[in-house]
Kinemage of the C-alpha trace (Angstrom):
@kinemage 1
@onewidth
@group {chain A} dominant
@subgroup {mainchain}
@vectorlist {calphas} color= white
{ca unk a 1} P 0.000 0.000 0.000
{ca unk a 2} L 0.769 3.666 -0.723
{ca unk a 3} L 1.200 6.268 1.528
{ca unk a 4} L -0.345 9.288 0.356
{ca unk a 5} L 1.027 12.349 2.080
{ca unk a 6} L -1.536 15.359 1.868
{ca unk a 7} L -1.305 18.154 4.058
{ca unk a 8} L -3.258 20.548 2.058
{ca unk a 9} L -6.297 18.108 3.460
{ca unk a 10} L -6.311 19.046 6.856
{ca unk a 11} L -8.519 21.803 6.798
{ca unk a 12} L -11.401 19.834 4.971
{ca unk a 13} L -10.664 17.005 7.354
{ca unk a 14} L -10.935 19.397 10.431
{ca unk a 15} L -14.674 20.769 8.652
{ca unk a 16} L -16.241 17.224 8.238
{ca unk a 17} L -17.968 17.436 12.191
{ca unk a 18} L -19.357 21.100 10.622
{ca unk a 19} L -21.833 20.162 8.214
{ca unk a 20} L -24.769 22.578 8.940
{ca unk a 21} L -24.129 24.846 5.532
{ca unk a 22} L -25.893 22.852 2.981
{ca unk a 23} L -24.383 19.990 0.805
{ca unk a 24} L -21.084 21.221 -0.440
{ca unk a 25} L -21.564 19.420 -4.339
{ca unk a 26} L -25.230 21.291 -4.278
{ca unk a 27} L -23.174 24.531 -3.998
{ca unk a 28} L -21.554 23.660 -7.620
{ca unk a 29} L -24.877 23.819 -9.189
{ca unk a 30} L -25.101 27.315 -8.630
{ca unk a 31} L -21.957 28.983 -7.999
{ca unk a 32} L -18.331 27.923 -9.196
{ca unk a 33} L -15.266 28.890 -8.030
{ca unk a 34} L -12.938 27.765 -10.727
{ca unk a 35} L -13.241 24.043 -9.980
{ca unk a 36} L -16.322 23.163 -12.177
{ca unk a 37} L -15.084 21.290 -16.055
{ca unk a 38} L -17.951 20.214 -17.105
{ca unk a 39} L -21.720 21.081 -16.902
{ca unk a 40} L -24.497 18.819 -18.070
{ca unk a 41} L -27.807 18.299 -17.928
{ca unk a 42} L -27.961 15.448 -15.665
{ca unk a 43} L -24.223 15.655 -14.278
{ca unk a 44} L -21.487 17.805 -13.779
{ca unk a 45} L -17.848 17.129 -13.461
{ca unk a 46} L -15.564 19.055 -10.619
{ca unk a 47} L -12.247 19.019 -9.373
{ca unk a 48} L -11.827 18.147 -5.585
{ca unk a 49} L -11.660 20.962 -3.621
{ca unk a 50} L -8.955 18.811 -1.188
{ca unk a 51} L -7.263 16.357 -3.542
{ca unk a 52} L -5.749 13.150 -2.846
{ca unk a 53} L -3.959 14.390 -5.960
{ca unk a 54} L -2.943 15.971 -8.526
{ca unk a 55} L -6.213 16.086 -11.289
{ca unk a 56} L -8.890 14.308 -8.249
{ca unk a 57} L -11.849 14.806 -10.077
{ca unk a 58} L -15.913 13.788 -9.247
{ca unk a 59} L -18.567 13.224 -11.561
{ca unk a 60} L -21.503 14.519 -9.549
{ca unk a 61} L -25.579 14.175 -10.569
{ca unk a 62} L -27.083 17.288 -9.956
{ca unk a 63} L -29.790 15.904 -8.326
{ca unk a 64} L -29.434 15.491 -4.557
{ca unk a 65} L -29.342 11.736 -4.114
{ca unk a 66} L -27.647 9.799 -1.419
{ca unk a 67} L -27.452 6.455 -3.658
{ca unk a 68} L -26.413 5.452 -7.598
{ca unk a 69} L -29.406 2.981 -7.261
{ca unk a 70} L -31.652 6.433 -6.263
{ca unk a 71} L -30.346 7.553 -10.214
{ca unk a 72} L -32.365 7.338 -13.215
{ca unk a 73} L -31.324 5.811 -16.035
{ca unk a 74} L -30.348 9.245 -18.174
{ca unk a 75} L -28.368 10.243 -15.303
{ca unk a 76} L -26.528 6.608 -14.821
{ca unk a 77} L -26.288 7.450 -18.350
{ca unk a 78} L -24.573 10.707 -18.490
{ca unk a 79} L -22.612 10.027 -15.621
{ca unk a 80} L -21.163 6.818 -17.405
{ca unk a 81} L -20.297 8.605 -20.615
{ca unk a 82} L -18.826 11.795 -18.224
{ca unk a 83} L -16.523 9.402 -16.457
{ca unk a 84} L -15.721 8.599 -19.836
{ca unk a 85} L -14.743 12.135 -21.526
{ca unk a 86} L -12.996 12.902 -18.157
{ca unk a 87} L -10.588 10.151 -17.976
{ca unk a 88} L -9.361 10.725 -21.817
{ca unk a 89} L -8.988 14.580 -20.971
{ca unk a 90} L -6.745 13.718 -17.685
{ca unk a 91} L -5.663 11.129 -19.969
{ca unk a 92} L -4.000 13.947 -22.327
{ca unk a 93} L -3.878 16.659 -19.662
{ca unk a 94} L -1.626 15.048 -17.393
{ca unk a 95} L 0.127 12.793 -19.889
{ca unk a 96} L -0.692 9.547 -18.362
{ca unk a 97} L -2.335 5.960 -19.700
{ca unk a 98} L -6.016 4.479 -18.346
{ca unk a 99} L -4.012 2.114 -15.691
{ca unk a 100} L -2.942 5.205 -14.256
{ca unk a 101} L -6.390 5.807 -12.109
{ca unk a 102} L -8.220 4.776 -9.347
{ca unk a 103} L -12.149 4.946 -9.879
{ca unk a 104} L -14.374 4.562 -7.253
{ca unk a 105} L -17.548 5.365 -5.128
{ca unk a 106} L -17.107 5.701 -1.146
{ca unk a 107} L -20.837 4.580 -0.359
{ca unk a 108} L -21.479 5.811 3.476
{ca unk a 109} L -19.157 7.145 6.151
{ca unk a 110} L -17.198 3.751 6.961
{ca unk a 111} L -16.364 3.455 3.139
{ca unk a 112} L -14.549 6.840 2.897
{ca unk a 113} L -17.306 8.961 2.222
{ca unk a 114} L -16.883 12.563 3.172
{ca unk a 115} L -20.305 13.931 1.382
{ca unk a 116} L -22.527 10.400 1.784
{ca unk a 117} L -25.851 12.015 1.153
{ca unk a 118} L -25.035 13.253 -2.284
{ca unk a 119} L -23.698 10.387 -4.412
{ca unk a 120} L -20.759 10.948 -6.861
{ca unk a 121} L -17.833 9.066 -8.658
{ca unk a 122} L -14.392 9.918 -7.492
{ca unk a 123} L -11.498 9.321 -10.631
{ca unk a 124} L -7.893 10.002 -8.840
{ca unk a 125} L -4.669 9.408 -10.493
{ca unk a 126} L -2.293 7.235 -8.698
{ca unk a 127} L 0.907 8.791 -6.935
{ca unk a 128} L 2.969 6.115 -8.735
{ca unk a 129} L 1.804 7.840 -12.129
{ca unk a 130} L 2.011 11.046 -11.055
{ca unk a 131} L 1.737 13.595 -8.251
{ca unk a 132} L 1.754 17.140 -6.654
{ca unk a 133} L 5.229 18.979 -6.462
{ca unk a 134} L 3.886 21.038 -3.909
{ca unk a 135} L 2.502 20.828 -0.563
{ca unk a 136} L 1.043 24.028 0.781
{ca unk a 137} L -2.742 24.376 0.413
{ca unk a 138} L -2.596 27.520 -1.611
{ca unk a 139} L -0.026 26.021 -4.355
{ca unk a 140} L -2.080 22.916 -4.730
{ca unk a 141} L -5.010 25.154 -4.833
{ca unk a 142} L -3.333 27.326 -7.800
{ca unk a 143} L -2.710 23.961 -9.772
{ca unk a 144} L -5.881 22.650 -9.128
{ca unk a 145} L -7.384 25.317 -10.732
{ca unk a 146} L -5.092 25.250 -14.007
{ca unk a 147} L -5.423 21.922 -14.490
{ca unk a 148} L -9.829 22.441 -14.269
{ca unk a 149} L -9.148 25.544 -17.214
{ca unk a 150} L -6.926 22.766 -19.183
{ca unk a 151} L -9.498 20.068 -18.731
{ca unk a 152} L -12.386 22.682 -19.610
{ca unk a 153} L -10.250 23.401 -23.024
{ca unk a 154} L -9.433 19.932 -23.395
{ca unk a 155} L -13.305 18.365 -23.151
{ca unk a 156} L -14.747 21.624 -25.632
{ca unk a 157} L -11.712 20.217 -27.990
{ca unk a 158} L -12.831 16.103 -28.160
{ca unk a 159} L -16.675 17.849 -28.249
{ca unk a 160} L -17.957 16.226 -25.320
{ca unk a 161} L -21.553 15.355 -26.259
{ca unk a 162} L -23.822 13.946 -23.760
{ca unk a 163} L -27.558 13.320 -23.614
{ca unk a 164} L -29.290 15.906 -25.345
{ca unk a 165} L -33.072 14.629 -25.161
């Protein structure tokens, strides 16, 4: 196993016992501070606010659901072909091959999950493939952000299409 050191975490991992504010993927949906790639009309693709690592991005329904079995089938749908699109564009973004990622769902708390009531699909590189240079929140922040404006270019260049109906 891998030890993944990721200090920029802390302060997300210190705000998990706050949670009166409102789901933070709802927020996306309406607001976007840089982190948003991709908007669709069932889905939307983000980066993670508090990466494991370097290009951590979710595929997020925008409807509030705690469970992919509470999704309907455009939405499994969309979500499917976004996972997809977004793997190809970190694919070329970040220079690395399909083995290169871990893809996964935390479903509830003892599974991982840091946002449990609002299901979404995690796609991290591994460290072995790749990885931050930096360590302080504010530089991880800084490439977090380029990295969403290259993916952004990178999707509206392969012409991401997704249900249209």
């Amino acid at each position: 196993m891998e030890i993944v050191f990721t200090p920029w975490r802390w302060t997300y991992i210190k705000s998990t016992n706050n949670k009166g504010s409102g789901c933070a993927l709802c927020a996306y949906l309406h607001g976007d501070d840089g982190l948003v790639v991709y908007r669709g009309r069932y889905c939307f693709i983000v980066m993670n606010k508090y990466p494991y690592n370097i290009g951590h991005v979710m595929i997020v329904p925008n409807r509030h659901v705690p469970s992919i079995t509470d999704l309907s089938t455009e939405e499994i749908q969309e979500c499917s072909a976004l996972l997809v699109a977004i793997v190809k564009a970190l694919m070329e973004v970040l220079g690395i091959d399909y083995e290169d990622f871990d893809i996964g769902i935390n479903i509830g708390r003892v599974a991982g999950a840091g946002i449990e009531e609002h299901m979404h699909i995690h796609v991290v590189p591994k460290p072995s493939a790749i990885r931050f240079t930096v360590t302080d929140p504010d530089s991880v922040a800084n490439q977090t952000r380029e990295i969403a404006a290259r993916l952004r270019s990178t999707l509206r260049l392969m012409k991401v299409q997704v249900i249209n109906t």
